[in-house]
C-alpha positions in Angstrom: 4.9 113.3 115.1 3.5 114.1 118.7 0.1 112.7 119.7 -2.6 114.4 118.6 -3.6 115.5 122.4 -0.4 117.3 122.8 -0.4 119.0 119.4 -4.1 119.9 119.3 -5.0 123.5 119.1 -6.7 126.0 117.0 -5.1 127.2 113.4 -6.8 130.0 111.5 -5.9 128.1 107.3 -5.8 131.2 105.3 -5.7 129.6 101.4 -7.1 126.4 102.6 -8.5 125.8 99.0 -5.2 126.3 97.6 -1.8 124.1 97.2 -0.3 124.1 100.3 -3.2 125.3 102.4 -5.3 122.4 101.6 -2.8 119.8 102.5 -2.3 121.9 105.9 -6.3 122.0 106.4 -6.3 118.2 106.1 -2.9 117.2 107.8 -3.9 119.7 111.1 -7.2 118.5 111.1 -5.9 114.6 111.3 -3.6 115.6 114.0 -6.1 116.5 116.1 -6.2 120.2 115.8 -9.5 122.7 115.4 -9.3 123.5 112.0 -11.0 127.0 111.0 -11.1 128.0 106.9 -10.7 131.8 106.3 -12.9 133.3 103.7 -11.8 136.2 102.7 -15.4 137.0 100.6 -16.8 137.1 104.4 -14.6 137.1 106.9 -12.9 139.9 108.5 -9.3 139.1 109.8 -9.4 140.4 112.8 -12.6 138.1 114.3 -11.7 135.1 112.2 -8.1 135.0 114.0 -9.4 135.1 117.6 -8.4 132.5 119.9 -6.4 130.9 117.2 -3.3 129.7 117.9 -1.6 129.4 114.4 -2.2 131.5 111.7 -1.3 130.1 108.4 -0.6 132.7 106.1 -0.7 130.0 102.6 -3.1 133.3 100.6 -1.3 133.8 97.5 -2.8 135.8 95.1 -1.4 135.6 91.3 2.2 137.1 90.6 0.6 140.1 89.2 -1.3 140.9 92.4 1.7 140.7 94.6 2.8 144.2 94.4 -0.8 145.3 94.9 -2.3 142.4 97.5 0.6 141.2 99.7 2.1 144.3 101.2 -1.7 144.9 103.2 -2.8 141.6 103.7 0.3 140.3 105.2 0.1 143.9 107.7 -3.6 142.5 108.7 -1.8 139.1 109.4 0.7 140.7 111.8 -1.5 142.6 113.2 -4.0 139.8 114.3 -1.5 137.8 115.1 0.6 140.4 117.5 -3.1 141.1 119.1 -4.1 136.9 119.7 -0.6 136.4 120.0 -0.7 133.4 117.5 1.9 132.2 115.8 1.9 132.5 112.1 3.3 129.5 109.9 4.3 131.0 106.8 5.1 129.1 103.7 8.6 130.2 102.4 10.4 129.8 98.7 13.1 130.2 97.2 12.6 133.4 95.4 14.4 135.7 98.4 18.0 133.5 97.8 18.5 135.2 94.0 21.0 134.0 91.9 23.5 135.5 93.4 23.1 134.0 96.6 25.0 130.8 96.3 23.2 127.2 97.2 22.9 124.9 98.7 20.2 127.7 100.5 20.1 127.8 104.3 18.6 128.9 107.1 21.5 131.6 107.0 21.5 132.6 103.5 21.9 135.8 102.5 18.4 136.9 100.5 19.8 138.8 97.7 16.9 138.7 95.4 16.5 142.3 93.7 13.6 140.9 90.8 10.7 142.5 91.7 8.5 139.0 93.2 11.5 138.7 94.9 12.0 141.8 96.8 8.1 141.6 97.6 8.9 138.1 99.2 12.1 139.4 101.3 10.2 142.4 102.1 7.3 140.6 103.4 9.2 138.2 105.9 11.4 140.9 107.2 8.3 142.4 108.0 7.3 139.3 110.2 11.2 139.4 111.5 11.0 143.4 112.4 7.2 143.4 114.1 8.3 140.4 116.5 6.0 138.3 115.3 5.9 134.8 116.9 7.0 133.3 113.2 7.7 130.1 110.9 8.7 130.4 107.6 8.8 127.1 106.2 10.7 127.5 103.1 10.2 124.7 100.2 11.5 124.2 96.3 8.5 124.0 93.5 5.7 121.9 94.8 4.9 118.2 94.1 0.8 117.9 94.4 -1.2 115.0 94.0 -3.9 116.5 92.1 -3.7 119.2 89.2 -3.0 122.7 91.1 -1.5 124.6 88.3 2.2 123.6 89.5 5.3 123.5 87.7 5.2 120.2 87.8 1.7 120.0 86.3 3.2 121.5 83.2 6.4 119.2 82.8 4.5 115.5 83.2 3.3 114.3 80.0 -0.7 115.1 79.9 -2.0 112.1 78.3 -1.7 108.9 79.8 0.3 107.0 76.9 3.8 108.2 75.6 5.2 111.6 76.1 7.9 113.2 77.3 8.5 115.3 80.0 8.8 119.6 78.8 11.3 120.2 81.0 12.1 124.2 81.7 15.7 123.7 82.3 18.5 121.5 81.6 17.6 117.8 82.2 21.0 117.4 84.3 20.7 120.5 86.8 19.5 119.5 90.3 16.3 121.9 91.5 14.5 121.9 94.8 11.2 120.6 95.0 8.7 119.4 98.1 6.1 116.8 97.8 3.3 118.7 99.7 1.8 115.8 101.8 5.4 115.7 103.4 5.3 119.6 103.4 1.6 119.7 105.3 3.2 117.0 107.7 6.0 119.1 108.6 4.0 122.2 109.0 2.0 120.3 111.7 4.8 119.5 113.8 6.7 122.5 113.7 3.9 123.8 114.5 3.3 121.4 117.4 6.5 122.6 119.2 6.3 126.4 118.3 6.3 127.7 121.9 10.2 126.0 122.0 11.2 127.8 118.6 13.0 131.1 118.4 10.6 133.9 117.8 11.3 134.2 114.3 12.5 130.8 112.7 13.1 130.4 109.0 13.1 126.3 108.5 14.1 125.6 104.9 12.5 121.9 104.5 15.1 119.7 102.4 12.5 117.9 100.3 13.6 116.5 97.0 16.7 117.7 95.0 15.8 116.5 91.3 17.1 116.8 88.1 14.6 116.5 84.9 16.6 113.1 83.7 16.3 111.6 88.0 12.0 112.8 87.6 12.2 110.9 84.0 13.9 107.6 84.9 12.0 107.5 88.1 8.4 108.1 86.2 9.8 105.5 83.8 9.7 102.7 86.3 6.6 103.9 88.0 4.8 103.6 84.5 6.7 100.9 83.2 8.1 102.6 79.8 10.7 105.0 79.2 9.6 108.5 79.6 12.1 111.1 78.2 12.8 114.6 78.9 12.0 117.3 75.7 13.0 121.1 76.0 9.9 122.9 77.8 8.1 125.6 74.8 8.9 129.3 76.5 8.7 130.2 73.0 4.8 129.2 73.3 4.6 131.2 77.1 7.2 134.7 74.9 4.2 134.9 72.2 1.6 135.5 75.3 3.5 137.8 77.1 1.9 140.9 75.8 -1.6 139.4 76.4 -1.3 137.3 79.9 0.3 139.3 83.2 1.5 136.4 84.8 3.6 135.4 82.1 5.7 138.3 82.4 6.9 137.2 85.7 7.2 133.3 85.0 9.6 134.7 83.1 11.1 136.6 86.1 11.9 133.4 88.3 13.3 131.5 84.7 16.4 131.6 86.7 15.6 128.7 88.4 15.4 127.0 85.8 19.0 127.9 85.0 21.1 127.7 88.5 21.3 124.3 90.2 20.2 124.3 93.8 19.1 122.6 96.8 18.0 123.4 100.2 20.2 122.4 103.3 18.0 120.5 105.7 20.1 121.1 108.9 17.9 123.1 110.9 15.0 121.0 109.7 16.8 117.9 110.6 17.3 119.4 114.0 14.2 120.4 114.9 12.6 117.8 113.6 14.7 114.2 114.0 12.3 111.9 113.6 10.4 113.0 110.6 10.3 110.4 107.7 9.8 111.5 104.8 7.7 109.8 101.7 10.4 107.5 99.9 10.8 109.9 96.6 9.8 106.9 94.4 6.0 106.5 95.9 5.8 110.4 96.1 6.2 110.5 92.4 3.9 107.7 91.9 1.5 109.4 93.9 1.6 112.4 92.0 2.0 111.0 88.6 -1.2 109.2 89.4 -2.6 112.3 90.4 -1.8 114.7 88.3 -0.9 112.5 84.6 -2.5 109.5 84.7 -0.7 105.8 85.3 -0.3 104.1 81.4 
């Protein structure tokens, strides 16, 4: 990571009580950077983002507000951004790949989602891409936190801190993408760092950890010091709400994940970013088993 004088700046955090956006608040403000927290109750874009020099874009509203929420406030982003001419570091997923789009998912794979969150997602950063907005998407797999956050992987750890298994949403043997968001913040801070040598619009897919449910297990196991196996995850439980809860309608919509092995290919990450060292994957699920389930 650069020194903190050569790195330091001012970034506009937009979610900075959220997942990602509070692990960016924290790693930018360490790194020496002028941290300002966008409140959307009280703050009008426009003002908030002057003199900023990174915008990051980490708002996400619930899936069932995408459709409605996304489209306008990701114009108002482009447009501050385009008149401070700030950069805008925007967390990326997987969702624009598809399944048809075949892993592992790079910087130059083909978005070929047609599901509806999808399409709002590869509409969204084509809007960034056509506007000429000074951009970073920063793609990641499912989120590894270190305190509850309502993440996947909240749901698949055992709740209680003695026996259990872990509800696994897929097949225990199919590799999936996910990003331990310490690492994740970290990354964000140095790409953002050396933004003025980037391309104007650079999608970075960050490599993170490729996982299956039976490699999570067997690691947890040693962390806690007892086996921890892997049980089927209860959609049945998430089908019987769908007519009640909007959301669950569209966990539903990304199940495919939970179906289609994948991966991200770190090369452009890798080449942007050569020295980055990323947590061992053993301490970052200790770290997040600690966090989020409780050590037994």
């Amino acid at each position: 990571m650069a020194e903190a004088s050569e790195t330091a700046g001012t970034v506009l955090v937009m979610g900075a009580t959220g997942r990602f956006g509070r692990h960016a608040a924290r790693a930018f403000a360490e790194a020496g950077w002028t941290v300002r927290r966008f409140d959307r109750s009280r703050d009008a874009l426009a003002a908030a983002a002057r003199g900023a020099d990174v915008i990051l874009a980490a708002a996400n509203p619930s899936y069932e507000h995408w459709a409605t929420v996304l489209p306008g406030l990701h114009e108002q982003i482009r447009a501050a951004a385009l008149a401070q001419q700030a950069t805008v570091l925007l967390p990326g997923n997987v969702y624009v790949f598809g399944p048809e789009s075949p892993p592992p998912w790079g910087a130059d794979s083909p978005h070929l989602a047609e599901n509806p969150l999808g399409r709002i997602r590869r509409e969204m950063e084509a809007g960034y891409r056509a506007a000429g907005v000074r951009t970073i998407v920063l793609r990641a797999g499912d989120f590894i936190d270190t305190a509850p956050s309502g993440a996947w992987f909240d749901r698949i750890v055992p709740k209680s801190r003695s026996g259990g298994a872990l509800a696994y949403p897929g097949p225990p043997d199919l590799p999936h993408a996910w990003a331990f968001l310490p690492d994740l913040a970290r990354a964000a801070v140095d790409l953002a760092a050396v933004r003025d040598r980037l391309a104007r619009f650079e999608d970075v897919p960050f490599p993170g950890f490729t996982l299956t449910g039976a490699e999570i297990a067997a690691i947890l196991s040693r962390v806690c010091g007892r086996t921890i196996g892997v049980r089927p995850f209860p959609w049945w439980q998430l089908h019987l709400a769908r007519p009640f809860v909007p959301v669950v309608r569209h966990v539903f919509e990304m199940r495919w994940l939970w179906q289609l092995p994948h991966s991200l290919d770190g090369a452009r990450f890798a080449a942007l970013m050569p020295g980055f060292a990323a947590t061992p994957v053993e301490e970052a699920l200790a770290r997040a088993w600690a966090g989020v389930a409780g050590r037994g």
